[in-house]
C-alpha positions as CSV (number, residue, x, y, z in Angstrom):
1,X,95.8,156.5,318.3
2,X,99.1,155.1,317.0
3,X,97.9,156.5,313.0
4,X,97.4,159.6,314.8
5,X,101.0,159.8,316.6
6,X,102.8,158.6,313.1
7,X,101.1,161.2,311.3
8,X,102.1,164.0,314.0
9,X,105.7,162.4,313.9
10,X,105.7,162.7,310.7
11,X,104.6,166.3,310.0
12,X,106.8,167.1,312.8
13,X,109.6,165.5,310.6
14,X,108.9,167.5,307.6
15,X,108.8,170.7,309.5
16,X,112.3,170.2,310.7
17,X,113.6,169.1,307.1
18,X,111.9,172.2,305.5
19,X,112.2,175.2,308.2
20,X,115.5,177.8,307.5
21,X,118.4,177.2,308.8
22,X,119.6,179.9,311.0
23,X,122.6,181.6,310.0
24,X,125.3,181.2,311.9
25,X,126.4,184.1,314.4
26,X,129.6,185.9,313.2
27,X,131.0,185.1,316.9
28,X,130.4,181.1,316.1
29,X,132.4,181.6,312.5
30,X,136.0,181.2,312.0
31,X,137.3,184.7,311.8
32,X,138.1,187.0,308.3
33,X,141.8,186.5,307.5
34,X,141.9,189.6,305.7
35,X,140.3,193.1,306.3
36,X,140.5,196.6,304.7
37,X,138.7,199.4,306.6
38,X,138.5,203.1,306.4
39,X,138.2,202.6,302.3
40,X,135.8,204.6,300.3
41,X,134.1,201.1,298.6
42,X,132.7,201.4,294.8
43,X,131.1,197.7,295.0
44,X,129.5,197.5,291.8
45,X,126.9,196.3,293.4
46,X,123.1,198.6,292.8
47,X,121.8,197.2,295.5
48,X,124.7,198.6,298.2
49,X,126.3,201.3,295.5
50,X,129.0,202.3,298.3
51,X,130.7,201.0,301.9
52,X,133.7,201.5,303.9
53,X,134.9,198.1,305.0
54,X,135.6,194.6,304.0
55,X,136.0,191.2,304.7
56,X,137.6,188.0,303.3
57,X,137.9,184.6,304.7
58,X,139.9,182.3,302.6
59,X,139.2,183.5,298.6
60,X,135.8,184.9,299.6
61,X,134.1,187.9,300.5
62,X,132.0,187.7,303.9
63,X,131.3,191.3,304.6
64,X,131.3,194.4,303.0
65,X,130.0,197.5,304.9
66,X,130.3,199.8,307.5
67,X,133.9,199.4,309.7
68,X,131.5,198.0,313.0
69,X,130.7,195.8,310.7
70,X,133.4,194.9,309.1
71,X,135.2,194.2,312.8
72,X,132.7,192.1,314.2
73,X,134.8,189.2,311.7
74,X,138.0,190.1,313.2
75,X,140.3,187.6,314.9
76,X,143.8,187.5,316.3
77,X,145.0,186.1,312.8
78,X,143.0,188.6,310.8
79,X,145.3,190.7,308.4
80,X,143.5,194.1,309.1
81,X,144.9,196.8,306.3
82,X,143.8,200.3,306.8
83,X,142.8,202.0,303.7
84,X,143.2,205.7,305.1
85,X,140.4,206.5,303.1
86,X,141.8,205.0,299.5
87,X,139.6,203.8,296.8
88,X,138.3,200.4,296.7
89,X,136.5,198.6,293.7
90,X,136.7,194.5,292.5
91,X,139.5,193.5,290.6
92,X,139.6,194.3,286.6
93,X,139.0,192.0,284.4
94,X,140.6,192.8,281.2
95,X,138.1,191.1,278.7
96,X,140.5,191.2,275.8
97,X,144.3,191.1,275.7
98,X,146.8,188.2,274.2
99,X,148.3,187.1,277.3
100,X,151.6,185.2,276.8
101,X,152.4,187.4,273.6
102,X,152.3,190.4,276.3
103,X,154.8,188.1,278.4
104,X,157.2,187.8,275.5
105,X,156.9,191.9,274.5
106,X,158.2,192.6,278.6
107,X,161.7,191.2,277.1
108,X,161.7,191.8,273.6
109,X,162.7,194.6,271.8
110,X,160.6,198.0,272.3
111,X,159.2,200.4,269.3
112,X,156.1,201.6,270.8
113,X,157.2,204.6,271.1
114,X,160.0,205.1,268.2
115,X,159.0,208.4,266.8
116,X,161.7,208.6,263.4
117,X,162.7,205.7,261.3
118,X,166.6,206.5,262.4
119,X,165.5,205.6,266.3
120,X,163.5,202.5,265.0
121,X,166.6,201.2,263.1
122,X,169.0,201.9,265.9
123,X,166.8,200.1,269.0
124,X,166.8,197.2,266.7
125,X,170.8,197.1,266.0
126,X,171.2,197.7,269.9
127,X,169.0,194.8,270.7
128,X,170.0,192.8,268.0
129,X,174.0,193.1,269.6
130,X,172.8,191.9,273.2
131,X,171.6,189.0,271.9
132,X,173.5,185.1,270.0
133,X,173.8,185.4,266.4
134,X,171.0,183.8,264.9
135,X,168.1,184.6,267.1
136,X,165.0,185.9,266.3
137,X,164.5,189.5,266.7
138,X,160.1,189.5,267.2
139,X,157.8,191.7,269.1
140,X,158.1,195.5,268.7
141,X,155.1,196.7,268.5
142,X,156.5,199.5,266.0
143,X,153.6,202.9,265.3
144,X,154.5,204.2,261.8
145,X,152.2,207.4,262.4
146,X,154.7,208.3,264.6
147,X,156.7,209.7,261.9
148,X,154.2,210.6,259.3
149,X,152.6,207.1,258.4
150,X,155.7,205.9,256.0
151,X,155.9,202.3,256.1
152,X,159.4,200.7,256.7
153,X,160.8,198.7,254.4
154,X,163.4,195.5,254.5
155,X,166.6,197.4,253.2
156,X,166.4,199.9,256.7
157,X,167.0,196.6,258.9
158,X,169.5,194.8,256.6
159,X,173.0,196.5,257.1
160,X,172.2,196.3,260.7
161,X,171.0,192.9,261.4
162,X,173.2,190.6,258.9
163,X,173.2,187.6,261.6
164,X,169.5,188.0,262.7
165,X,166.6,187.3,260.9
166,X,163.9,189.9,262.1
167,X,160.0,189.8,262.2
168,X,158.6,192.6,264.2
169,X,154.9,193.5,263.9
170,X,153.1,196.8,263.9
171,X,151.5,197.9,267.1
172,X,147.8,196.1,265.9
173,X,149.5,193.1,264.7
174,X,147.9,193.1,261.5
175,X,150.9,193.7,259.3
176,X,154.9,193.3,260.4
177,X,157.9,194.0,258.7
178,X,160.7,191.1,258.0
179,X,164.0,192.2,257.2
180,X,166.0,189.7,254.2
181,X,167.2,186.9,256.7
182,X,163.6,186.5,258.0
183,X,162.2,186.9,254.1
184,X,165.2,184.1,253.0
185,X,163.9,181.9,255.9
186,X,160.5,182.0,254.8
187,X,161.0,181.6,250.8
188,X,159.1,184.9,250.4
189,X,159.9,186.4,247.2
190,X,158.8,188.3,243.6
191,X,157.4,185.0,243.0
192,X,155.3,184.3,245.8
193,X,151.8,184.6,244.8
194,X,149.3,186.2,246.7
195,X,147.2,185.4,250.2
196,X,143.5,185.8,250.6
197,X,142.8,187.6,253.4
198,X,146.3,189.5,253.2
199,X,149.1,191.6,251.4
200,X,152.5,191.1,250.3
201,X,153.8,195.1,250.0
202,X,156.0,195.1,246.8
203,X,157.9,197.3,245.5
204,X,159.6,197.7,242.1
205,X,160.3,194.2,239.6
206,X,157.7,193.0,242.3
207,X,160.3,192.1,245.3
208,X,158.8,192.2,248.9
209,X,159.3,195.6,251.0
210,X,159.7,193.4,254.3
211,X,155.4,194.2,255.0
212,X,153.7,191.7,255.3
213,X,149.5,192.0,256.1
214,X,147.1,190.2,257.8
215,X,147.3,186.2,256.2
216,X,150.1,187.2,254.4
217,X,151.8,187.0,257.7
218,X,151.5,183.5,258.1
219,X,154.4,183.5,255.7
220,X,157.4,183.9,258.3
221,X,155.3,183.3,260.9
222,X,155.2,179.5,260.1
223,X,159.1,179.3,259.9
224,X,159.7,181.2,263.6
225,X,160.9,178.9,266.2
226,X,158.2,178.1,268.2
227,X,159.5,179.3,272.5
228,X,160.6,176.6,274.6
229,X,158.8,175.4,277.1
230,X,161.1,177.2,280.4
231,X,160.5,180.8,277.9
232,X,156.6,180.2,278.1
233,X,156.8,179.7,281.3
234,X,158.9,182.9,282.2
235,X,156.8,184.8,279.9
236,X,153.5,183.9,281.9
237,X,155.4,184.6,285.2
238,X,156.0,188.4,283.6
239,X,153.0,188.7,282.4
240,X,150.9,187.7,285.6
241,X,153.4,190.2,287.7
242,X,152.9,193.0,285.2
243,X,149.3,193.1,285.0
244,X,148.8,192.5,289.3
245,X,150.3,195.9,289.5
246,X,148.0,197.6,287.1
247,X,145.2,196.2,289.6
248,X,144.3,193.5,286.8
249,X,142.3,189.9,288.9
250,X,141.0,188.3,285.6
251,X,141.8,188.2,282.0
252,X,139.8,187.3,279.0
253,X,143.1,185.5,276.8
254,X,142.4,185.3,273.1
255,X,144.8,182.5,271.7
256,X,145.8,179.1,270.9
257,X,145.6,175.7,272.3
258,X,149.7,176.0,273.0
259,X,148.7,178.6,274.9
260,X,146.3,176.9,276.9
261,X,148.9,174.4,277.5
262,X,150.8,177.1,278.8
263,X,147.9,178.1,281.3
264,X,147.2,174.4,282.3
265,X,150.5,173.8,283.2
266,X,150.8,176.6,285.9
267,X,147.4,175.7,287.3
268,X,148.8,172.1,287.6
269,X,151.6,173.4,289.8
270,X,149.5,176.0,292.0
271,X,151.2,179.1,290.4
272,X,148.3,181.1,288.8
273,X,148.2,184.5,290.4
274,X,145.7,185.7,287.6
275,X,142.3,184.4,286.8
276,X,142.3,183.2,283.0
277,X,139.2,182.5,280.4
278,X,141.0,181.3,277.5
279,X,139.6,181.6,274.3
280,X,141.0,179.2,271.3
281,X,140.4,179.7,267.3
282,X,137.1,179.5,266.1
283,X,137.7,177.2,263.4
284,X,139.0,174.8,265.9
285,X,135.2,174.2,267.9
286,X,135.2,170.5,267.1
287,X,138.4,169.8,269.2
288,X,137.0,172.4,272.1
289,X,133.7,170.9,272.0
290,X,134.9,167.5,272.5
291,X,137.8,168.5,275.2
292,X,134.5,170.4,277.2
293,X,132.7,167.2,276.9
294,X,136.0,165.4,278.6
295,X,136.9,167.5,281.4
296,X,134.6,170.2,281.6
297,X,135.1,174.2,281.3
298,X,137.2,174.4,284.2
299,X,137.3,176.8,287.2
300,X,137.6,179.8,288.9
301,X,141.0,180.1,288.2
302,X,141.3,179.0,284.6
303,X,138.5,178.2,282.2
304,X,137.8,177.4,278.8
305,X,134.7,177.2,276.5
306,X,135.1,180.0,274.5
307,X,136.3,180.5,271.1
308,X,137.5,183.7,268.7
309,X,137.4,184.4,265.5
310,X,138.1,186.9,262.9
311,X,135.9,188.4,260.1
312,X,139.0,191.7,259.1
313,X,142.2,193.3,259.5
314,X,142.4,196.7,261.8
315,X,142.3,200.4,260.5
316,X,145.8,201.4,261.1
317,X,147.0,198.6,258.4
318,X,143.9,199.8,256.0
319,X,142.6,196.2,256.6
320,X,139.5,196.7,258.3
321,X,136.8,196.0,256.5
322,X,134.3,199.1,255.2
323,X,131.3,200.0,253.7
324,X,132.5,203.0,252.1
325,X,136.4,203.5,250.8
326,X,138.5,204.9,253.1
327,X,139.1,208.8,253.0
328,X,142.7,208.7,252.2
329,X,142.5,205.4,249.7
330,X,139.7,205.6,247.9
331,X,139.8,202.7,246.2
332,X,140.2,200.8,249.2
333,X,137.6,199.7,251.3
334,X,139.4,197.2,253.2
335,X,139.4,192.9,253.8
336,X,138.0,190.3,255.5
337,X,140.4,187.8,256.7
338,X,137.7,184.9,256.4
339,X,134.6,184.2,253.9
340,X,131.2,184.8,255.4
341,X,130.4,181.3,254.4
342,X,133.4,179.6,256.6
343,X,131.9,181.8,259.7
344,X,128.9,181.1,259.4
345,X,130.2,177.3,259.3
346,X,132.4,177.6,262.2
347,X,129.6,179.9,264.3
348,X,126.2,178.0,264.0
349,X,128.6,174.5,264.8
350,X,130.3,176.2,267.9
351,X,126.6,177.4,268.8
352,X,124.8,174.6,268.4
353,X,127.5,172.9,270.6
354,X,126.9,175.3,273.3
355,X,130.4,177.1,273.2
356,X,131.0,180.5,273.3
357,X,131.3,182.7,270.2
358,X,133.5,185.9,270.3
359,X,134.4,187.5,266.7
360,X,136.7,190.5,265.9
361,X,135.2,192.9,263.4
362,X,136.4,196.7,263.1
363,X,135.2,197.9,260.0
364,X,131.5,199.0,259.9
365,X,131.1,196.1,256.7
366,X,133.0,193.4,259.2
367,X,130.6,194.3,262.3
368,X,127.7,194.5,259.8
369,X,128.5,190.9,258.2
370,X,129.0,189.2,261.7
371,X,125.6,190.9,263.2
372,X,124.1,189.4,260.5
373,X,125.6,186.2,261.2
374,X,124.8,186.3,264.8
375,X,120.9,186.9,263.9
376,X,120.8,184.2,261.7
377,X,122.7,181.9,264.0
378,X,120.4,182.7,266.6
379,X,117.2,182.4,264.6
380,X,118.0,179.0,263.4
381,X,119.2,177.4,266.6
382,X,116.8,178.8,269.1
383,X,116.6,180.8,272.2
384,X,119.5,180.3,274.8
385,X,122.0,182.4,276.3
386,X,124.8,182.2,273.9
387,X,126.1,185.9,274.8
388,X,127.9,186.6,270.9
389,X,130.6,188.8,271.2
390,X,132.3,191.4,268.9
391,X,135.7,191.7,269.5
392,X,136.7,195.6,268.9
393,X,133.7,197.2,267.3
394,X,135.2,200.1,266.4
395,X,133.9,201.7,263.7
396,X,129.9,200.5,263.5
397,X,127.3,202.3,261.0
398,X,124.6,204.6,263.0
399,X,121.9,202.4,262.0
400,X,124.2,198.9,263.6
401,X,124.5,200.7,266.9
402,X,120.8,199.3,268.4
403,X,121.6,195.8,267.0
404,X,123.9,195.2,269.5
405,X,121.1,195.2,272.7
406,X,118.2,194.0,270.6
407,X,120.4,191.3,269.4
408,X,122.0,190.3,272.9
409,X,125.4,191.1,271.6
410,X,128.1,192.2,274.0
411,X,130.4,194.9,272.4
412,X,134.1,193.8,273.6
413,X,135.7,197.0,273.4
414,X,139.3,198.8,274.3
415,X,139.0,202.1,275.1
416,X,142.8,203.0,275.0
417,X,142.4,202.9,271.1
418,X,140.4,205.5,270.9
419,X,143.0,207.9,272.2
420,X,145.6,206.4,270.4
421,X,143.9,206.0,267.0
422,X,142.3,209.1,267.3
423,X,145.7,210.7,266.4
424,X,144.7,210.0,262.9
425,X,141.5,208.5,262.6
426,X,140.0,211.3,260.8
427,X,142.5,211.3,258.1
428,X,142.1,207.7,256.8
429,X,138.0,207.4,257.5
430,X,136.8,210.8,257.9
431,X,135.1,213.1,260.5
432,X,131.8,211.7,260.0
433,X,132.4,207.8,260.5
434,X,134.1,209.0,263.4
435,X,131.1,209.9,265.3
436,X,130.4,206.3,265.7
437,X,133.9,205.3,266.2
438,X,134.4,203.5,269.5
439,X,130.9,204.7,270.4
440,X,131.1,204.0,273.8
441,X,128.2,206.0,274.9
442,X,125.8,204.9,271.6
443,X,126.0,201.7,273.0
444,X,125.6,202.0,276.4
445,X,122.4,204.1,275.6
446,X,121.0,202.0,273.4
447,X,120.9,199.7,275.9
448,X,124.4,197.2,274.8
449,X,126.7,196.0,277.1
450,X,130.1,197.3,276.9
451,X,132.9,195.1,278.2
452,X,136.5,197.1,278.3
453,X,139.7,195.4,278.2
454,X,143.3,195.9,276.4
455,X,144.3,194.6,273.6
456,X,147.6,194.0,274.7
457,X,150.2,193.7,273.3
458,X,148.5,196.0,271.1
459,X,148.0,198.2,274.3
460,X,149.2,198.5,277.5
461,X,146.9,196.6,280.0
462,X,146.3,199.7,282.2
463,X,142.4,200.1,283.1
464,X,143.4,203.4,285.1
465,X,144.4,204.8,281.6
466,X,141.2,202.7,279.8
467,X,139.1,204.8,282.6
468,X,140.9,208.1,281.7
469,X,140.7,207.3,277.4
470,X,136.5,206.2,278.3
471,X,136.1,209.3,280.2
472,X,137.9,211.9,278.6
473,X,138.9,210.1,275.0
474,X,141.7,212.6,275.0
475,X,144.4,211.5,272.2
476,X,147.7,210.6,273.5
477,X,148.9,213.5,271.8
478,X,146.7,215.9,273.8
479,X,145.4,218.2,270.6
480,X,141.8,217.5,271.7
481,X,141.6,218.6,274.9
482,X,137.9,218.2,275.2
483,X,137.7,214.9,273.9
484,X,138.1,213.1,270.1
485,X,134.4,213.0,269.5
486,X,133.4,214.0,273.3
487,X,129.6,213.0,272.5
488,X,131.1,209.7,273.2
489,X,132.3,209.8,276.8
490,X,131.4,207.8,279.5
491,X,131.4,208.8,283.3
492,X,133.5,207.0,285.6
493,X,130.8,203.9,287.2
494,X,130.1,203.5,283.6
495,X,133.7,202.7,282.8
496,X,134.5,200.9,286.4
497,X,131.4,198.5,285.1
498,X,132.8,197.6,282.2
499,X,136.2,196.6,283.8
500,X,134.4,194.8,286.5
501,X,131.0,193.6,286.1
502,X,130.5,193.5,282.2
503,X,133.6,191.6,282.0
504,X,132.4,189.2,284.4
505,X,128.7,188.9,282.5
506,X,130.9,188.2,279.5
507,X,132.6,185.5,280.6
508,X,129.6,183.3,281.9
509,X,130.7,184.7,285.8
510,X,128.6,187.3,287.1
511,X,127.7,185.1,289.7
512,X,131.3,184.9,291.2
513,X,132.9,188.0,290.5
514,X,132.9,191.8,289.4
515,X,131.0,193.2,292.0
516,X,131.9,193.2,295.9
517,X,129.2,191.4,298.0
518,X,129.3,188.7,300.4
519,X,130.1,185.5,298.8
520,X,131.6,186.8,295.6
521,X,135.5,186.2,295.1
522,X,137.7,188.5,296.7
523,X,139.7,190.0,293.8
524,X,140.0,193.8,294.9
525,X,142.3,196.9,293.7
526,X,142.9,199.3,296.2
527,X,143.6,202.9,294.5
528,X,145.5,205.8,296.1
529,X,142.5,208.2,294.9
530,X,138.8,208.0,294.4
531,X,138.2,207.9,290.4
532,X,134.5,209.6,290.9
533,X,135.5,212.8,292.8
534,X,139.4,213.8,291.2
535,X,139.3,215.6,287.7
536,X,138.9,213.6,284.9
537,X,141.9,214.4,283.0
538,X,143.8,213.2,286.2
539,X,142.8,209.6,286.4
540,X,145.1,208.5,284.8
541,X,147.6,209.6,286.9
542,X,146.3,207.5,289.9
543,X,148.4,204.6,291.5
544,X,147.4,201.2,292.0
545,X,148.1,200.7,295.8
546,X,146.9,197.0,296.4
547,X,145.9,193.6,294.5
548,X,144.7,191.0,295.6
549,X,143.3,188.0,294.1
550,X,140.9,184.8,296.1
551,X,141.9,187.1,298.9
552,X,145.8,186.5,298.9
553,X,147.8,189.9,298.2
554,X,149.5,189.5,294.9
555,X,150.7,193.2,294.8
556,X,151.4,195.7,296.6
557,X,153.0,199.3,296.9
C-alpha cells in the first residue's frame, strides 16, 4: 500500500512539473505602456500579413491586432497614440551604411550636389573661411558626373585654401582629391611610387592631380588627425538623430575597431537611441575572434561578430573589378583592392572561428572571385549557418545570379544607387551588363535574399527613397520615367522586407526583430501614408511621422 501511494505521488508530481502553464489573463498583466490604434499595420509577419492596433510593454511587443484587442492591455499609464489611419511597419534596419563617417559629413562641408567645378571650388573657400587656419577640410562627398565626369584636380583648390590642407572624397569613397597642403602633409609627389590596389592620377613630368584611388588613398589618409574623442561623440549623437527621423531602428555599421569604441562608449553611458551591429576589417578576425571569446557578441542594442572586407573599388572611380573592359576605357577592366589569396586567408580563418563574413564586390569579376571563395570556404569547413554576405553586388554576370540562393549568400544591396548611378551607368559599362545591374528582382526570383540599406555617406540613409529607387528605379534625373532597366523592379512588401526582415536575417536577429508580432522588439515607423496603395512615383514623397525604438519614442513629427 505505501509503494502504491509513492508511486501515485509521484506520477502526480510529474504531471504537475510537465502540464502547460496557463497564460496569464491580460487583466492579471501589468498594463502596455505604449499603444497605437486606428493604424493600417504592414507586420512582416506571413502568418498575420496585416492589423490595426499595437501594443508595447517596456521594449516589447505584446499585442498586435485588432483595436478590441489592442485595448484590452490598456491602463491609466498607457501612452495610447492614435494613428488616424497612418501606416505602420517595424523599424528599418539599414544593413549597410558607415555610421560615424555619416556623423562627421552632417557638419562638414557639402558637394553632393555641386553641379559646375566653379560651385565646387567656392563651397570649399566658404567653408574653409568659417573655420581656424589649419584645419582639415574632409568629407564632401563631391559627384563629378555632375558636370560632365571631368575629374578635379589640386591646382582648383589651391588659390583658395592656402591655410587648409584639404582631402575631400568622391561620393563612393573610392577616390578623393587633396589639394597641395594635404599632398605636402602626406609626402605625395612625382616620386612616389605606385599602390597595389590603387591610383595616383598624374599629370604631366608625373606630378600628382590631387586624385587619389582606392589604396592609393591611404596616403593622406594616414597623416589626417585622427577626431577627438568629445567630436566622436557629437558625431554619433548627429548621426543617431538623423537617421530616427528617416524611421531608421537598427544599423548594420561597416568600420573599425575606433569606431566600435565609439559605440561602446555610448552604450556604457545609456545613450544609444539606435540599435548597432558593428562590423570590423576582415583582416583583423584574430583580434575579433578572441574579444568574442572574452565578452561575447553583445546585445540587442549593440553587437559585434561580424567582419568586412573588400575584394574592388566602385564603378563611378572605374575601380570595380570586371570581366570584360569597360565601355568607355577599354583597356580597363578594373581592380581588386586585395589578392584572392589574402581573402581566402582572412575568410576560411574568420569562418572556421565562427564569425561572420560580409565582402564588398561590385564588379561582375569581384562578385565572381568572392562566390568562388565562399563555395570553397564552405566546402572545406562544413555545413553551418555562416550567412556570407556580398556587400553591393551591383553588377553580377547572368549566369552568377542563381549562385547567390544555391550558395546561401545574402546579396547586401542599396537600392538608392541604382537611381543615382543609372545617370550614367550605360555609358562606362554598357546597355547590356546593365540588365543585371542591381538586379533586384533576378535575385529575389532566383530565390536570394536581398537585404537593402544605404551606403551612407555614400547615400543618404532614407529607406522611403530606397523604397521609391527599388520600386520605380527612376534616376534622380527623371529621364527614365519608366524605370532604368524596369525588368528589375520590385513591389513595395518586397522592398519593406528587405528593410525589415532581411536585414534582421542578416544580422543573426530574426528572432528579435523585423517583423511585428508579440514578443519581438518594439522598433516601429509610423508613416503619414500607406506605401502599398499611393502611386509608386510618390513614395518618396511620404513623411516619417513616428520612431520609436524598445518602445521609447525617439522621434517624432
Amino acid at each position: 500500500m505505501r509503494a502504491m501511494v509513492m508511486v501515485l505521488l509521484t506520477l502526480s508530481l510529474v504531471g504537475c512539473a510537465v502540464a502547460p502553464r496557463t497564460a496569464p489573463s491580460a487583466e492579471a498583466e501589468a498594463p502596455a505602456t505604449l499603444a497605437l490604434l486606428d493604424a493600417r499595420v504592414w507586420t512582416g509577419n506571413p502568418r498575420q500579413p496585416w492589423a490595426e492596433a499595437v501594443a508595447v510593454r517596456g521594449e516589447r511587443l505584446i499585442a498586435v491586432g485588432t483595436r478590441a484587442e489592442v485595448e484590452r492591455h490598456l491602463g491609466a499609464g498607457t501612452r495610447v497614440i492614435d494613428a488616424k489611419g497612418r501606416f505602420l511597419v517595424p523599424g528599418f534596419n539599414d544593413a549597410h551604411l558607415h555610421f560615424l563617417d555619416g556623423g562627421f559629413r552632417l557638419s562638414s562641408v557639402q558637394l553632393r550636389d555641386a553641379k559646375t567645378p566653379a560651385e565646387f571650388i567656392a563651397r570649399i573657400k566658404a567653408f574653409a573661411a568659417s573655420v581656424p587656419k589649419g584645419t582639415w577640410i574632409t568629407g564632401g562627398d563631391w559627384d563629378h558626373e555632375l558636370w560632365g565626369g571631368e575629374l578635379p584636380r589640386r591646382e582648383w583648390l589651391d588659390a583658395v585654401t592656402p591655410d587648409h590642407p584639404v582631402w575631400v572624397n568622391r561620393l563612393d569613397g573610392h577616390m578623393s582629391l587633396a589639394n597641395g597642403a594635404a599632398l605636402r602633409a602626406a609626402g605625395v609627389t612625382a616620386a612616389t611610387p605606385e599602390v597595389a590596389g590603387g591610383s595616383i592620377v598624374r599629370g604631366s613630368g608625373g606630378e600628382p592631380t590631387g586624385i587619389l584611388k582606392d589604396n592609393a588613398q591611404a596616403l593622406v589618409d594616414r597623416v589626417v588627425p585622427p577626431p577627438s574623442v568629445e567630436r566622436s561623440d557629437r558625431a554619433l549623437e548627429a548621426a543617431m538623430r538623423h537617421v530616427a527621423e528617416q524611421g531608421v531602428t537598427s544599423v548594420q555599421h561597416m568600420g573599425t575597431w575606433q569606431e566600435l569604441a565609439v559605440f561602446e562608449r555610448a552604450h556604457a553611458a545609456g545613450r544609444l537611441r539606435t540599435r548597432i551591429y558593428a562590423a570590423v576589417p576582415l583582416d583583423t578576425w584574430e583580434r575579433l575572434r578572441d574579444t568574442v571569446a572574452k565578452r561575447g557578441r553583445g546585445d540587442a542594442w549593440l553587437r559585434i561578430g561580424a567582419l568586412k572586407g573588400y575584394v574592388d573599388g566602385s564603378l563611378g572611380s572605374h575601380t570595380a573589378a570586371f570581366l570584360a573592359p569597360f565601355t568607355d576605357a577599354p583597356q580597363d577592366t578594373g581592380l581588386l583592392v586585395n589578392t584572392a589569396e589574402d581573402l581566402y586567408r582572412w575568410t576560411s580563418g574568420a569562418d572556421k572561428a565562427g564569425l561572420h563574413v560580409a565582402v564588398h564586390a561590385i564588379g561582375d569579376r569581384a562578385i565572381r572571385l568572392q562566390l568562388d571563395l565562399f563555395q570553397r570556404v564552405a566546402e572545406e569547413n562544413g555545413p553551418r549557418d555562416r550567412r556570407f554576405r556580398i556587400e553591393h553586388a551591383q553588377h553580377i554576370a547572368p549566369e552568377d545570379v542563381p549562385r547567390f540562393a544555391a550558395q546561401g549568400v545574402i546579396a547586401s544591396m542599396q537600392p538608392y544607387h541604382a537611381i543615382d548611378d543609372g545617370r550614367w551607368a550605360d555609358r562606362v559599362i554598357g546597355p547590356e551588363r546593365s540588365k543585371t545591374t542591381y538586379a533586384f528582382r533576378s535575385l529575389r526570383d532566383a530565390g536570394a535574399r536581398v537585404a537593402f540599406g544605404s551606403d551612407w555617406y555614400v547615400a543618404p540613409p532614407t529607406p522611403l527613397e530606397g523604397i521609391y529607387a527599388a520600386v520605380t528605379r527612376r534616376t534622380l534625373d527623371d529621364r527614365n520615367p519608366g524605370g532604368w532597366v524596369p525588368e528589375q523592379r520590385l513591389d513595395v512588401e518586397d522592398a519593406l522586407r528587405a528593410y525589415t526582415a532581411a536585414g534582421a536575417f542578416a544580422s543573426f536577429e530574426e528572432g528579435e526583430k523585423g517583423t511585428l508580432e508579440p514578443g519581438r522588439l518594439a522598433d516601429l515607423v509610423l508613416i503619414d501614408q500607406d506605401l502599398t496603395r499611393v502611386p509608386p512615383e510618390t513614395i518618396r514623397d511620404a513623411k516619417v511621422m513616428l520612431t520609436v525604438v524598445g518602445g521609447q519614442v525617439v522621434f517624432e513629427r
